[in-house]
N, C-alpha and C positions, 0 to 999 in steps of 0.2 A: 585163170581162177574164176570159178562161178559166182553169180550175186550172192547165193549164202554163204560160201568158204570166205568173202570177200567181205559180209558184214559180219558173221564172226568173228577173224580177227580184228577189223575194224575196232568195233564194240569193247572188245577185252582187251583193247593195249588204251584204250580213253579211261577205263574205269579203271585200271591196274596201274595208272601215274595220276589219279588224283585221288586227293587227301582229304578229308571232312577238317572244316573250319570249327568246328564245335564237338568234341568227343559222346556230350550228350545229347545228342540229334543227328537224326539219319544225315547220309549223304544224300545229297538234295542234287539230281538231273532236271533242267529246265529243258524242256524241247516242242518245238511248235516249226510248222511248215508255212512258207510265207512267196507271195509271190515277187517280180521281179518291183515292182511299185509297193513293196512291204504291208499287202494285204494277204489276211488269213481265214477272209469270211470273205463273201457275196454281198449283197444290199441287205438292210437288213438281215445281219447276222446268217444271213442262206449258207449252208454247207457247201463246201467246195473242194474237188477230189485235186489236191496241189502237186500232192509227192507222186514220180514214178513206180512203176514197180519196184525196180533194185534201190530205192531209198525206202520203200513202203519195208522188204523185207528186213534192210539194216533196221526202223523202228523196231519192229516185232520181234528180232533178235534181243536190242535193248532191253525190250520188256522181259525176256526170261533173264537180266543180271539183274534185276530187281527185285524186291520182295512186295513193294504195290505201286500200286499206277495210281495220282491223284487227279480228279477233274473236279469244275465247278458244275454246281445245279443246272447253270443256264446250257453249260454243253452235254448233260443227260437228258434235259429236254429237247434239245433242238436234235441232235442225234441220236439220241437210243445207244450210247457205244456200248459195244462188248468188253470191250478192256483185257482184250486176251491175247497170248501168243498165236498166232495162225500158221503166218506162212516162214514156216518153218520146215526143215527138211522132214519129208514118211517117216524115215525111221528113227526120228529124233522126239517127235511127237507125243509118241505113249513115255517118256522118260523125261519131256520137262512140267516143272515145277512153276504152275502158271501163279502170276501176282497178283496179289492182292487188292481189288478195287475198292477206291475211298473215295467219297463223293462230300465235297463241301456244300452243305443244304442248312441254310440258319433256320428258314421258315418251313421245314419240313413240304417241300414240295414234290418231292420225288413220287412219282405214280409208280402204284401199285403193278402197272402191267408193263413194265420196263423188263427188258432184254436181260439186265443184271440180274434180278429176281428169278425168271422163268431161268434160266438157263443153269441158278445156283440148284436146280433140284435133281442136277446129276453128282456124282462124285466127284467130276473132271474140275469142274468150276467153283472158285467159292462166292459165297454172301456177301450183297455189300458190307463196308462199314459207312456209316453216316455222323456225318459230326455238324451237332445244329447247336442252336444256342438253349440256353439254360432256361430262356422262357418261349416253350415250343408247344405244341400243339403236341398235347398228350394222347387223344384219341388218334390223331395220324399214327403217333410210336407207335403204340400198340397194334395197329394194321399192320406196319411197315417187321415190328416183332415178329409178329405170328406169318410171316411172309420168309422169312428167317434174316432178314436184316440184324447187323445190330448198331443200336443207337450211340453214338457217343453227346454228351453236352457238354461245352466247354466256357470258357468265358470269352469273352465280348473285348476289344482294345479299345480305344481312348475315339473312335469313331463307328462304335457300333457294330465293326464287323469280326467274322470269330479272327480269334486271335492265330498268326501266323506259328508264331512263337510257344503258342499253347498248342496247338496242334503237330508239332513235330516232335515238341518231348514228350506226348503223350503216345505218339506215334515210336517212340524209340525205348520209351519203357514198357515194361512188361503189364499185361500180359502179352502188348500186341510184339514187342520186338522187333521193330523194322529198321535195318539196318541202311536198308539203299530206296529210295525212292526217288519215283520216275513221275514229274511234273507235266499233265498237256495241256492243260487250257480248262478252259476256254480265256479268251481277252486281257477279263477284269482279274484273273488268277493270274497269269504270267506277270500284268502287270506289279500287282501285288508282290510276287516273290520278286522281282528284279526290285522291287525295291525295302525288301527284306533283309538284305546280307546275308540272308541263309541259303543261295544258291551255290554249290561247289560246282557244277559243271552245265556250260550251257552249248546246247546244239539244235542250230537251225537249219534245217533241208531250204535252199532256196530253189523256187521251180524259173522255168526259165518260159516264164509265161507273165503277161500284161492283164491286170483284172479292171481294172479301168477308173475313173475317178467317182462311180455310185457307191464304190465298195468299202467297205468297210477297213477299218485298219486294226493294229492289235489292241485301240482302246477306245476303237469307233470314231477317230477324227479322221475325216476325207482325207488331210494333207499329211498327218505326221504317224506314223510306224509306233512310237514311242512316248509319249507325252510325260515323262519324269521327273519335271518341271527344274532340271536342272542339277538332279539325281540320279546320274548314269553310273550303273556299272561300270568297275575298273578289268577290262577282261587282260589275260595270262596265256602265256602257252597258244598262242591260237595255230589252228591248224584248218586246214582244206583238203575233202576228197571228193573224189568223182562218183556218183551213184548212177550209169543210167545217163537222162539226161541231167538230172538234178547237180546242184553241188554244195557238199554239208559244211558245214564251217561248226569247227570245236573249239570251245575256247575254257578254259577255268576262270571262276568271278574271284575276286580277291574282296572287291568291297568295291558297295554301290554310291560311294563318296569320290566325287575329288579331289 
């Protein structure tokens, strides 16, 4: 079996046995690559190529069962990502339906010469969506408008940042419709959903590589992967495959309580 025959059906038998926790909001994939010491960054948040090839193509498969792909401000900055299916098979290419890029940005920081922008001015690709908060910087919108973004505002939870909860039912109602979304980071957003309850399925590529102890972890503390303060996910169902060198672990969240 090749790596793509192999992350296709992968991909389609994890999403076709799980079930959205909530009828009104997408189903929600968590997915981040992490090294063998539970780092997902460099020093200082530095970018780091984790996953193999054949776990790289199992993501990018993922991404075509999805309808959009979420990241935070801080990982379009430090990255630039495309947020698109790639490596995917020639003749499979001109016939998928690439997702939807949504970018969490409260204080409207997103630059104008970002990758997502330039690249939305083919047919192939679309326009961010941007979801900041309600009191934003109105002259960025309007650049960010005329650039073909579109803005969403929403409200704010009980600590200031946009709300989790607001953002996926707005995300699942109309006009946007988004039925399945595909979660990647950066850090302080994984952290966030894992302790949301609104995660239906979580999967992490582990590389089988040492990043050392300057590195960064998924919420910037040297020593701990996690910091939940005691608020771990309940995971389901878990499962393990071979990518490559990597090895992916699937698991369904049930609830991020004890």
């Amino acid at each position: 079996m090749s790596s793509y025959e192999q992350a296709k059906s992968f991909c389609t038998n994890i999403l076709s046995t799980t079930t959205q926790n909530n009828s009104n909001l997408p189903l929600v994939t968590l997915t981040y690559a992490q090294s063998l010491d539970g780092k997902i960054s460099g020093s200082g948040g530095q970018q780091l190529t984790l996953s193999c090839k054949e776990s790289m193509i199992m993501t990018h498969r993922l991404r075509t069962l999805h309808d959009g792909i979420l990241v935070g401000i801080g990982t379009l900055l430090k990255d630039d990502p495309r947020l698109t299916a790639r490596l995917i098979e020639s003749e499979e290419i001109s016939s998928i339906k690439q997702p939807q890029p949504i970018i969490l940005d409260s204080k409207l920081r997103f630059p104008l010469t970002a990758r997502l922008l330039i690249q939305s001015k083919t047919e192939e690709f679309k326009a961010p969506w941007i979801f900041t908060s309600r009191d934003h910087d109105t002259n960025k919108r309007k650049l960010l408008e005329e650039a073909g973004a579109k803005i969403i505002p929403i409200d704010s939870d009980m600590k200031g940042q946009l709300s989790i909860y607001q953002i996926l039912k707005t995300l699942h109602s109309p006009p946007f419709s988004i039925s399945q979304l595909m979660v990647e980071g950066g850090a302080k957003l994984i952290q966030s959903f894992l302790k949301s309850e609104m995660v239906n399925l979580l999967i992490i590529t582990i590389s089988p590589i040492f990043i050392g102890s300057n590195a960064v972890s998924a919420t910037g503390d040297d020593n701990n992967i996690l910091s939940l303060k005691g608020n771990f996910p309940l995971l389901t169902n878990i499962k393990y495959e071979k990518f490559g060198t990597d090895i992916i672990m699937v698991a369904n969240i049930l609830s991020t309580k004890k």
